[in-house]
N, C-alpha and C positions, 0 to 999 in steps of 0.2 A: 444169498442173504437178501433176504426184503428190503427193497427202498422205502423210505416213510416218506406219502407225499406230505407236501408243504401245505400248513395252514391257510385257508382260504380266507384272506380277511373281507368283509365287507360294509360296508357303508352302515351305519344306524339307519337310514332313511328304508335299507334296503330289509333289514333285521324286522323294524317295525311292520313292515309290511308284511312279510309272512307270521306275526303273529296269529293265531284265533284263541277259539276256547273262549272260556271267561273275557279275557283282555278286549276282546273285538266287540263280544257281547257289551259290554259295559261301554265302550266307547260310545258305542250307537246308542244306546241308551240317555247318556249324558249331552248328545249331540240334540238329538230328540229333544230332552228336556228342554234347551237351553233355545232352539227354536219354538217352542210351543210359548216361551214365558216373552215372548215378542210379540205376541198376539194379543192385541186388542181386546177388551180395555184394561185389564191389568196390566199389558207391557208397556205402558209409559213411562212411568218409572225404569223400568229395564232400557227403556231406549236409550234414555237419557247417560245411563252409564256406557252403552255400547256403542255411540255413533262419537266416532276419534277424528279429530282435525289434525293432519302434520302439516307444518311449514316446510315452504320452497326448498329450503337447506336445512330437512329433516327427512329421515325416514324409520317406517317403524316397522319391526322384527315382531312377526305373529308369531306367538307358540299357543297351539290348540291340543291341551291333554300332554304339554311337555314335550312336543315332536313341533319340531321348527317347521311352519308352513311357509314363512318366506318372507322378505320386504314389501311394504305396503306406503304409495303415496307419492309426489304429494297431495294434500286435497283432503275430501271428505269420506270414510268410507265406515262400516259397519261391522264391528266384532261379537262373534256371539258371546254372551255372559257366561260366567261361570266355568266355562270350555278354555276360551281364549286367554292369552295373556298378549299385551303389548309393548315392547321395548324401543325406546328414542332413541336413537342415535345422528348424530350430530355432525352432517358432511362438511362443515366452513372449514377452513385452514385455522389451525390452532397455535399459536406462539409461545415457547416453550423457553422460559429459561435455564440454562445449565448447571446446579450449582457449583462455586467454586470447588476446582478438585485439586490438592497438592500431588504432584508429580514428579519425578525424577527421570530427565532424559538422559538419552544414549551416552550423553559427556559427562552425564554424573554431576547435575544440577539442577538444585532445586528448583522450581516453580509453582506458581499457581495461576491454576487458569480457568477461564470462566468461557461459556459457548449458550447460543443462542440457537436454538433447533425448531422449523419449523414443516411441521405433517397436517394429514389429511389424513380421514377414513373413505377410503374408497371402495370397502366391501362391508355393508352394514353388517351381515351374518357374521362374516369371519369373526369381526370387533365383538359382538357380543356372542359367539360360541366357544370360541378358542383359548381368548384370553379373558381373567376375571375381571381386570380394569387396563383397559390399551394405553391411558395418560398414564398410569405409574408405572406399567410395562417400558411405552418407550423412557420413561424419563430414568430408568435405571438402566436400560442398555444405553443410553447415552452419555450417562457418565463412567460405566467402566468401557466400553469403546472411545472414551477419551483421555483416559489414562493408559491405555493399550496405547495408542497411537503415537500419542507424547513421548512414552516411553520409550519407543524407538525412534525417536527423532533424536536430531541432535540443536543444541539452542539456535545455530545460526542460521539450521533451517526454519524452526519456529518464528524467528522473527522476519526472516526475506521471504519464504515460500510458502506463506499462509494459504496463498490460493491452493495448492497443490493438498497442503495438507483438511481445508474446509470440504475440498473433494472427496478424500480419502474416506473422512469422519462419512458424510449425507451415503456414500455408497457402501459402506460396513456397514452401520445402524439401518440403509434400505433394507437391506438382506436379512436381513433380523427380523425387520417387524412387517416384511410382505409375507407371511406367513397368517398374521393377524388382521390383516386387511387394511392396512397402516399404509400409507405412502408419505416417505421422508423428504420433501423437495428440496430442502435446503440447510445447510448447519454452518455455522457462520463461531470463528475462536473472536470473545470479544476484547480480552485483556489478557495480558500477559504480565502475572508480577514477580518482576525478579527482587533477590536478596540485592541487601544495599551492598554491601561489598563486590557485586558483581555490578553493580550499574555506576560504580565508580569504577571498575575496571575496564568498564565499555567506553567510560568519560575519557578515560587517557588515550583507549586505544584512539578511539575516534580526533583526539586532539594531536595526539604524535601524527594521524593518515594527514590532518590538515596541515601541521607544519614543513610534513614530506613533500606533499602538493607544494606549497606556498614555494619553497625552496628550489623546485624543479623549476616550475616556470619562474622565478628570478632569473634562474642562472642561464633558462634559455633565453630573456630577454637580455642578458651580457651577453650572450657569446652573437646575439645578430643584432648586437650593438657595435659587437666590436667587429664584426667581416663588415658592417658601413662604414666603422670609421676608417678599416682599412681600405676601401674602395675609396673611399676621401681623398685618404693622405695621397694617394697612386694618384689620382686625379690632378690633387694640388701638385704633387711633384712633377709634373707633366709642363704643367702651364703655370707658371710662379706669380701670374698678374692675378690670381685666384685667390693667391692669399691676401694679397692688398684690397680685392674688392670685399673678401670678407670680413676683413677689418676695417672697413669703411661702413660696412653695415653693420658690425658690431656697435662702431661708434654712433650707428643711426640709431638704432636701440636703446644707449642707455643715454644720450642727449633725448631720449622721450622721457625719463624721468625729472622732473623737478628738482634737481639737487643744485646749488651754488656752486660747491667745486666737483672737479670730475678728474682723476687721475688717471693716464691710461700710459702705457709704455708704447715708446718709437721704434718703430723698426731699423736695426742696425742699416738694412740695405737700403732703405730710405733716406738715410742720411749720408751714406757712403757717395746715392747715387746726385743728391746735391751738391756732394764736394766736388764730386767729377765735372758735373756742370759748368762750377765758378772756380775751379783750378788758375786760370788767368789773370785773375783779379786778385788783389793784397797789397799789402801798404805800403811794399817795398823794402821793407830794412832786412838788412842780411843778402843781399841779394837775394834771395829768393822772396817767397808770398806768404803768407799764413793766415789763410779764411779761417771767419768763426761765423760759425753757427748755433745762432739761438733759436729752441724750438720752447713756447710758450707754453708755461704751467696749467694755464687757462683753458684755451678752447683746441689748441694743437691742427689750429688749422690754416694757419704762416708759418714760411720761413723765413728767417732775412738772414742771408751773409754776414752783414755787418752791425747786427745788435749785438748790447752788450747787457747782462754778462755771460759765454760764449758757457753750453754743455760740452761742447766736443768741439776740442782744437785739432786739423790736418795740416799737417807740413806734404806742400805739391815741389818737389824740387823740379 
C-alpha cells in the first residue's frame, strides 16, 4: 500500500514568490507606475504623501501590493505611493490594567481580584501580521490566565505568596503572547477583595494567634521569675544577714517616698535577738527580770529596753 507523503507546508513569502503569469506581470506594472509618478515635476505632490518620519520608539511595517516587505526606521525614509502600505507600531512598555475578575479558589472562596500587567512589542511584524489587535489580545489572555490561576490556589496562598503567584501569571500570559510578538515583563495581583464574613473570620483568627502569643510569653516570663526567685530564696537561706540587708533597703526605698506615717513589720528574729542581749537587765521583782521592748510606730529605727508601752514582753529565767 502506498504511503501518502505529508503536506509540504510553506511560507507565504515563499508562495508569493513563485507566483507568475498575470500576477507578476501586474506587480511590475504597478511598481513602474508608482516610481514614474515621483518624477519631477508632477511628483511633488506624490512626495509629499510618500516620504514617512518614525519616532525613536516607533517602527513601521511596509506592505507593498499586500506582501510584508519588512520594518522600516527610525528616521526618515521613502514609500512608493499607491504600491505601499505603512503600519506604526509602537515599541514603549505599555501599562495594562487588569479588570476586576470574580474567582473562586481551590478552598471554595469567593474573590475578586484586580492585576496590573505590563508588555512590550518586541517583534513589529509578528504584532501586526498575526494578531488583529495585540492590546485586546493580551488583555483577554490576561484575565482568563487570572482566573485560571486563582482558581487553583488556595486563599492563604493568595495572600502570603503573591510573589510566587505574580510569577506564575508574567510567565503563563509570556507564552501566550510570544507568539505575537508581545513580551510580558511583568504582572503584578493588586487587590484582593474578600467577602465580609470572611474578613471577620480572618479578624478573630488573627486576634485568638495574638492572645496565644500574648499568653505564652506571660507564662514564660513567670516561670524565669520564679527559677530567680528560687535561686533567691537558696541564696537567702544560706546566709540569713541577707534578709535583714534587704529589709533595710526595702525601708530605704519607701522612706524615699514623702509619706508622714510609714508602717512596716519587725522581724521576729530581730527582737528575739535584742532580748538575748539585755537578758541581764530588769527590775527585779519576782526574782527573776522582765525586759520590755518598745519598737517605735514612727521611724522603727530604736530600740530601748526600757520604754513603755512594751509590744513584746520575755520572761529570761
Amino acid at each position: 500500500m502506498a504511503q501518502i507523503p505529508p503536506e509540504i507546508v510553506r511560507p507565504e513569502t515563499e508562495r508569493a514568490r513563485d507566483e507568475g503569469g498575470l500576477a507578476s506581470v501586474l506587480r511590475f506594472v504597478l511598481t513602474a507606475f508608482a516610481f514614474f509618478l515621483l518624477i519631477p515635476p508632477w511628483g511633488f505632490i506624490t512626495w509629499f504623501y510618500s516620504v514617512k518620519i518614525v519616532q525613536e520608539y516607533e517602527r513601521g511595517v511596509i506592505f507593498r501590493l499586500g506582501r510584508l516587505v519588512g520594518a522600516k526606521g527610525p528616521g526618515l525614509f521613502v514609500i512608493l505611493p499607491i504600491v505601499d502600505r505603512m503600519v506604526k507600531v509602537d515599541l514603549r512598555t505599555v501599562t495594562m490594567d487588569v479588570p476586576s475578575q470574580e474567582c473562586i479558589t481551590r478552598d471554595n472562596v469567593t474573590v475578586k481580584v484586580n492585576a496590573v500587567i505590563y508588555f512590550r512589542v518586541t517583534n513589529p511584524e509578528d504584532s501586526v501580521t498575526r494578531v488583529l489587535d495585540h492590546f485586546r489580545a493580551t488583555s483577554q489572555i490576561s484575565q482568563t490566565t487570572l482566573r485560571s490561576v486563582l482558581g487553583q490556589s488556595n486563599l492563604d496562598d493568595l495572600l502570603s505568596e503573591r510573589e510566587q503567584i505574580n510569577m506564575q501569571l508574567q510567565r503563563i500570559i509570556d507564552e501566550q503572547t510570544e507568539p505575537w510578538g508581545v513580551k510580558v515583563s511583568t504582572v503584578e495581583v493588586k487587590d484582593v477583595e474578600l467577602p465580609q464574613g470572611m474578613q471577620r473570620a480572618m479578624a478573630r483568627q488573627a486576634e485568638a494567634e495574638r492572645e496565644r502569643r500574648a499568653k505564652i510569653i506571660h507564662a514564660e516570663g513567670e516561670l524565669q521569675a520564679s527559677e530567680r526567685l528560687a535561686q533567691a530564696g537558696a541564696v537567702m537561706a544560706e546566709e540569713p544577714a541577707t534578709l535583714q540587708l534587704r529589709f533595710l533597703q526595702t525601708l530605704t526605698e519607701v522612706a524615699a517616698e514623702k509619706n508622714s506615717t510609714i508602717i512596716f513589720p519587725v522581724p521576729v528574729d530581730l527582737i528575739d535577738l535584742v532580748i538575748s542581749r539585755t537578758g541581764g537587765r530588769g527590775d527585779g521583782a519576782g526574782g527573776g527580770s522582765r525586759p520590755r521592748v518598745h519598737v517605735p510606730s514612727g521611724s522603727g529605727e530604736s530600740l530601748s529596753p526600757e520604754a513603755e508601752p512594751p509590744t513584746r514582753e520575755g520572761t529570761v529565767s
